[in-house]
C-alpha positions as CSV (number, residue, x, y, z in Angstrom):
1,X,-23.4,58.6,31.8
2,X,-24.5,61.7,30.7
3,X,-27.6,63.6,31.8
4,X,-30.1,62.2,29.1
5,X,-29.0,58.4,30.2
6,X,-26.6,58.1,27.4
7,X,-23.4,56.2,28.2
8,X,-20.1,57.7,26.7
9,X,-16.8,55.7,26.9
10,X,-14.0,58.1,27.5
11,X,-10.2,58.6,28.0
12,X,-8.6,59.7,31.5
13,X,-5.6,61.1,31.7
14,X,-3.8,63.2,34.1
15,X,-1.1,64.3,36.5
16,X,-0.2,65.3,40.7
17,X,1.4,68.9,40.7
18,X,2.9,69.3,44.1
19,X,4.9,72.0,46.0
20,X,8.0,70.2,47.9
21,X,8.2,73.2,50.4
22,X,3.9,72.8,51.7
23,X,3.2,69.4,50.3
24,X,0.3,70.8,48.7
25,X,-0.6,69.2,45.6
26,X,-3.1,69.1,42.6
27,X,-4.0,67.1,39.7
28,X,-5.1,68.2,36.4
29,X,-5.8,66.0,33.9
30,X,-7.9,65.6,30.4
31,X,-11.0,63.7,29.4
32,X,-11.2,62.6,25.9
33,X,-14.4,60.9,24.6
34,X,-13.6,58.0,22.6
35,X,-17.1,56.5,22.1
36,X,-16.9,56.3,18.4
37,X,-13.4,54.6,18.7
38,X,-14.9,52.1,21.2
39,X,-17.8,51.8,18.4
40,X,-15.4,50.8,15.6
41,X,-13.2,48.4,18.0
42,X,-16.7,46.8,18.4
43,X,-17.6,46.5,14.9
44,X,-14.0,45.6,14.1
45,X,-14.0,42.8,16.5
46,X,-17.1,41.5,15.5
47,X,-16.8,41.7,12.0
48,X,-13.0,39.5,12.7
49,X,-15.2,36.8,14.6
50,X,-17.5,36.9,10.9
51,X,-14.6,36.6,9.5
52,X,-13.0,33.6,11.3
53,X,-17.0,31.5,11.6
54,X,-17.1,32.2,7.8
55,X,-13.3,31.1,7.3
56,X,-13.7,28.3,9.5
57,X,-17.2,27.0,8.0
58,X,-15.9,27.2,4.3
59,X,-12.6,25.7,5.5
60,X,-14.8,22.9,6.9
61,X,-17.4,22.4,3.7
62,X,-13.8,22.3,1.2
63,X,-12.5,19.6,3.5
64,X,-15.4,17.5,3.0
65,X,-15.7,18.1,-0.7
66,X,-12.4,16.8,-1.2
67,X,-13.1,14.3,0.8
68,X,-15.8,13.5,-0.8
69,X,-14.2,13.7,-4.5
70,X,-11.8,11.8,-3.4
71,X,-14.5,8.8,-2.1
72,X,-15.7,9.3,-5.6
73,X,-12.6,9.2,-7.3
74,X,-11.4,6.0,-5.2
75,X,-15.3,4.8,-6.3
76,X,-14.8,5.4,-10.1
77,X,-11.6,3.6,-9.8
78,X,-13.0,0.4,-8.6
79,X,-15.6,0.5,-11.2
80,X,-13.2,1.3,-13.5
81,X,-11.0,-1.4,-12.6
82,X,-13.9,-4.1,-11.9
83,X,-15.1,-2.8,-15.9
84,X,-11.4,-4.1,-17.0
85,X,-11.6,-7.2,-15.4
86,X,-15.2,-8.2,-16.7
87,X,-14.5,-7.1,-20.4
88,X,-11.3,-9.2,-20.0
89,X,-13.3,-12.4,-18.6
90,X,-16.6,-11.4,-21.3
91,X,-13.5,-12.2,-23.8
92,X,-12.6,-15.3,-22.1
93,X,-16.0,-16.1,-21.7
94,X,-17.0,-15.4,-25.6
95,X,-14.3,-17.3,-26.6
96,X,-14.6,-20.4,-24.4
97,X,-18.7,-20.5,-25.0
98,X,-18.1,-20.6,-29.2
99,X,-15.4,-23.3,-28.4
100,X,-17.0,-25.8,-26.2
101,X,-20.3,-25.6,-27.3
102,X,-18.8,-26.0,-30.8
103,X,-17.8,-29.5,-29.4
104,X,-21.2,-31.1,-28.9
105,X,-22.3,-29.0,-31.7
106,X,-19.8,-31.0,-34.5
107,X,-20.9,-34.3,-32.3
108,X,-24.5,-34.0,-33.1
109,X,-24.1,-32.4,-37.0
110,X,-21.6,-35.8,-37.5
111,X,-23.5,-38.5,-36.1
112,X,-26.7,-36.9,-37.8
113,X,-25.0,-37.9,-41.1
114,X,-23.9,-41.3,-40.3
115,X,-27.8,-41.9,-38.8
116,X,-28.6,-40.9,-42.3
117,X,-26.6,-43.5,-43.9
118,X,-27.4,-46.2,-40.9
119,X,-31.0,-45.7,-41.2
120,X,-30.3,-46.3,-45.6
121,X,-28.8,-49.2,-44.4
122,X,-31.5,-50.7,-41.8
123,X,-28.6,-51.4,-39.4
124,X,-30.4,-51.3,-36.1
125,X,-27.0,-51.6,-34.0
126,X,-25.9,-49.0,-35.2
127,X,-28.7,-46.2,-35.2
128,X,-29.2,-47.0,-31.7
129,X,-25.8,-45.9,-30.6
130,X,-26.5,-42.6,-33.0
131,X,-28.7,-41.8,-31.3
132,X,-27.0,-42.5,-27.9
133,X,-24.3,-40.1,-29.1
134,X,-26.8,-37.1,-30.2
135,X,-28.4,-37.4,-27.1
136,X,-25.0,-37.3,-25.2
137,X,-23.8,-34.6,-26.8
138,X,-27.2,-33.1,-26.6
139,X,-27.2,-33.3,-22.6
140,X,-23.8,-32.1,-22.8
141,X,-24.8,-29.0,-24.3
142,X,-27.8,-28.6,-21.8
143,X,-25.1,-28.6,-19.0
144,X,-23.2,-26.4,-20.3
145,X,-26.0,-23.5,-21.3
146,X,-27.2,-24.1,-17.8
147,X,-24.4,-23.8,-16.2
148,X,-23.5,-20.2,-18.2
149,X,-26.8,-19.2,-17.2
150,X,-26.6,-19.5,-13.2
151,X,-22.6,-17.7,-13.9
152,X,-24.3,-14.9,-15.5
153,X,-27.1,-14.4,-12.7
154,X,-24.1,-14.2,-10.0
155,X,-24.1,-10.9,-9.1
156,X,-27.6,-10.0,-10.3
157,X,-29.9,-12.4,-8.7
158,X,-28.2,-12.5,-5.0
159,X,-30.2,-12.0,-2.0
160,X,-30.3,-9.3,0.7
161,X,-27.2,-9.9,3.2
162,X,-28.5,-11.9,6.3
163,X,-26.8,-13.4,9.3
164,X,-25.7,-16.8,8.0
165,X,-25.1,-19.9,10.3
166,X,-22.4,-21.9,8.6
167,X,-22.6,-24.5,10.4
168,X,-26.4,-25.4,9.0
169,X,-25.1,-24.5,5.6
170,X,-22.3,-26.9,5.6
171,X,-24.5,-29.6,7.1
172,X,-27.0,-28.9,4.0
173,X,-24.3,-29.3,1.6
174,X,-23.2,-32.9,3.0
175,X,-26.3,-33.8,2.6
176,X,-26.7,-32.9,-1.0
177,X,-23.2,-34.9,-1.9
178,X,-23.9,-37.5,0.6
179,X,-25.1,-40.5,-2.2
180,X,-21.4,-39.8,-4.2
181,X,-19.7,-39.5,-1.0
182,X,-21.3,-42.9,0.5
183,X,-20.7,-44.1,-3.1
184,X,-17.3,-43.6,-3.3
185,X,-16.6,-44.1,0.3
186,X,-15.3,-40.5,1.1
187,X,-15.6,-39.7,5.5
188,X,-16.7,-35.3,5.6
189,X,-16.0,-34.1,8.8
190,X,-16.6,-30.3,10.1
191,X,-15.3,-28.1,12.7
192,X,-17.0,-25.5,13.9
193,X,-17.8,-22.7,11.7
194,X,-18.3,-18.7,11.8
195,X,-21.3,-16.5,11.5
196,X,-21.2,-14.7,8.9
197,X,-23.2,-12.6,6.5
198,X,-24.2,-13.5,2.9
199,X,-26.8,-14.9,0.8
200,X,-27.6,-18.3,2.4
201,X,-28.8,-20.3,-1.3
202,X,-25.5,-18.9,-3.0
203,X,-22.9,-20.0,-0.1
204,X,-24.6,-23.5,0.1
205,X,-23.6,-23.5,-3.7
206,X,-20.1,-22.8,-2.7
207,X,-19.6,-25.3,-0.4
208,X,-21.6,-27.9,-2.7
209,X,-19.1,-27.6,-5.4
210,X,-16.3,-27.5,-3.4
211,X,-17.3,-30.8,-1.6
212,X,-18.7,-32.1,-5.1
213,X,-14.7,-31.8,-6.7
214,X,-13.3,-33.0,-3.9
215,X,-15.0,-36.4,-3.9
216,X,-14.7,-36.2,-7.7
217,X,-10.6,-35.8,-7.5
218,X,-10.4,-38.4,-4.8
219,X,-8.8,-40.7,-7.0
220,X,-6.9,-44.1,-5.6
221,X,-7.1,-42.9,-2.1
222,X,-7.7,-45.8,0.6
223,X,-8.8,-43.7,3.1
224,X,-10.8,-40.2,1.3
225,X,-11.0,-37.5,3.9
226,X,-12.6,-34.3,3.7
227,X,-12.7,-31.9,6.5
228,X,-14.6,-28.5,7.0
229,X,-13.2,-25.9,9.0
230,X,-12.0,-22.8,9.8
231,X,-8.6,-21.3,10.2
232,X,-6.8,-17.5,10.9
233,X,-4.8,-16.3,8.7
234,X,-3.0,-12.8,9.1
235,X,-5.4,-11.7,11.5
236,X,-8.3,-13.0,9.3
237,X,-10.6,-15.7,9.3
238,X,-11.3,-17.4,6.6
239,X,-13.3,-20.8,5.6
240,X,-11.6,-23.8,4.3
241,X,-12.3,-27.5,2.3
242,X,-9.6,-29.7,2.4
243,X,-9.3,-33.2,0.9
244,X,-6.3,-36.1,1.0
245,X,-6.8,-36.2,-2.9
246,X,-5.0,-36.4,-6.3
247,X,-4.3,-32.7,-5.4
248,X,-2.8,-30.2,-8.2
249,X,0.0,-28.9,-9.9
250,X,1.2,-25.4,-8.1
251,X,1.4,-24.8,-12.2
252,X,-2.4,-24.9,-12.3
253,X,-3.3,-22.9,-8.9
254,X,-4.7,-20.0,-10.5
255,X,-5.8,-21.9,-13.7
256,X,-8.3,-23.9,-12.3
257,X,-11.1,-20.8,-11.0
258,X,-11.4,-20.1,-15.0
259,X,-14.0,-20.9,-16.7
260,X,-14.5,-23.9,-18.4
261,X,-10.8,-24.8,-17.0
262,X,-10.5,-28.4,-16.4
263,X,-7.3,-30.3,-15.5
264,X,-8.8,-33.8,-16.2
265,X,-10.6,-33.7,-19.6
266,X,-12.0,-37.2,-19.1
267,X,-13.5,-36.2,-15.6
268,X,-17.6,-34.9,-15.4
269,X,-18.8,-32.0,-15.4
270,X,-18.3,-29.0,-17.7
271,X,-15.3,-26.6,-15.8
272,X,-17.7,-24.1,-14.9
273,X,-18.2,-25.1,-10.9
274,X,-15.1,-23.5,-9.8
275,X,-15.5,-20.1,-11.5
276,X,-19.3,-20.1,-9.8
277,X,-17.8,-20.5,-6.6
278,X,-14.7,-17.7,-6.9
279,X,-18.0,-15.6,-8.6
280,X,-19.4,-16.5,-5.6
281,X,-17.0,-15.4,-3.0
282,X,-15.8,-12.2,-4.7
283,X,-19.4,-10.9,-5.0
284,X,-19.9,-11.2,-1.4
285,X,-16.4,-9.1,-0.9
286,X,-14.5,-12.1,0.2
287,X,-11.5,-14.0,-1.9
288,X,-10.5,-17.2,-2.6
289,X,-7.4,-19.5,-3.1
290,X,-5.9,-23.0,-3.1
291,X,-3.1,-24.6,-1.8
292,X,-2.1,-27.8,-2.4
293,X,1.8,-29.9,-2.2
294,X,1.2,-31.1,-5.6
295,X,0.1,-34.2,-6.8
296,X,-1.3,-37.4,-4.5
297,X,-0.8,-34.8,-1.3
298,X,-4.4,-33.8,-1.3
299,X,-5.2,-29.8,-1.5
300,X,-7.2,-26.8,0.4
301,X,-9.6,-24.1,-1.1
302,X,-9.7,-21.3,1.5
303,X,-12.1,-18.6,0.9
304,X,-12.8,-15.5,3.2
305,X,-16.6,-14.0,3.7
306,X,-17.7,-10.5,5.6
307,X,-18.2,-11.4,9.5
């Protein structure tokens, strides 16, 4: 410290000179100031630690944009690949809708003719049961449009996820399908179900179709079973509805969720129930699947929903 209060860093250095014969001894030595030394040292170090915060905090903000691009990327991919699969059903769809409302179409432009010529004719038999076929082929028409039009609004019209109680849902749906099921003499049991989350209206839709085609497909069973339950599969859980039915083909698995598909021409309905329901499920993140033994040995639909 030097008389005016400034502190100086400096460098000591210096030696003993001694006499071997007297022991006497001295030391002389050297002071060097080094305060501007120490000054750059300082600034040095300082400006490293700048250096390293600055390093560090980029190295930080690059890691999260590439994380971040790469969230996008895996994003755009999804779409991407969710764009593919819905131009490739829109095709399915464009050509199945010109298709099988073309059937009830040519029905009601044929049997308009021959009520022409029945009507010329005063044959009263007769233009009764033309019009019983227009207006068949009328209704069958109305099914269909409305049955494209709830298809369309999956995805669109859903409602805000909310903790769903399976259990109350199933029991809704049994009640809905319990005249065919007394009708037809079909016994629905349940186990006990998950809670999971989901639009409430759209999964009672599931499980109304799938208890709906199951009584439908019961065919010449003596005792019609269906059960509604839960199993885990590869860690999993997932929902199923099994039935002792006609079961199907393990040719047709993967047929049957497409739309207008139908295995049994001559059975109601117009083939859209199925592809509602896998719309269903896959909008709600889940998946869906059936396994059946083949024919007469009943089958499963398994579907999986968000806990």
């Amino acid at each position: 410290m030097r008389a005016d209060g400034e502190i100086r860093w400096v460098r000591e250095q210096g030696t003993i000179v001694g006499n071997l014969d007297n022991n006497s001894n001295h030391e002389i030595g050297i002071l060097q100031d080094i305060t501007e030394q120490k000054s750059i040292e300082q600034s040095l170090r300082e400006a490293r630690d700048t250096l390293e915060a600055l390093v560090d905090d980029r190295t930080q903000e690059l890691a999260h944009t590439i994380n971040q691009l790469k969230t996008e990327m895996a994003e755009r991919d999804k779409v991407s690949s969710q764009l593919e699969m819905q131009n490739a059903e829109l095709e399915r769809y464009t050509y199945t809708v010109s298709h099988d409302l073309k059937t009830p179409l040519v029905t009601i432009k044929g049997f308009v003719a021959l009520l022409g010529k029945d009507i010329a004719a005063n044959d009263a038999v007769r233009i009764a049961r033309d019009f019983e076929k227009i207006n068949n082929a009328a209704d069958t028409m109305e099914r269909l449009l409305s049955d494209l039009l709830e298809l369309s609004r999956i995805g669109r019209v859903m409602g805000d996820p909310e903790s769903c109680n399976l259990n109350e849902i199933a029991a809704r749906a049994i009640d809905m399908v319990r005249s065919e099921s007394h009708a037809r003499g079909v016994k629905i049991t349940t186990d006990i179900l998950p809670q999971v989350m989901g639009d409430a209206t759209r999964l009672l839709e599931v499980f109304q179709n799938l208890l709906e085609n199951a009584i439908k497909f019961m065919g010449e069973q003596p005792e019609p079973d269906v059960n509604i339950g839960t199993v885990d599969r590869d860690g999993e859980v997932c929902c199923y509805v099994r039935d002792n039915g006609i079961g199907i083909d393990g040719n047709y698995h993967q047929h049957i969720f497409g739309l207008f598909e139908r295995l049994n021409a001559a059975a109601d309905g117009t083939g859209v129930g199925l592809a509602l329901v896998k719309r269903i499920i896959e909008v709600h993140g889940g998946k869906i699947w059936v396994e059946s033994d083949g024919l007469n040995q009943g089958c499963s639909f398994y579907f999986t929903l968000p806990g």
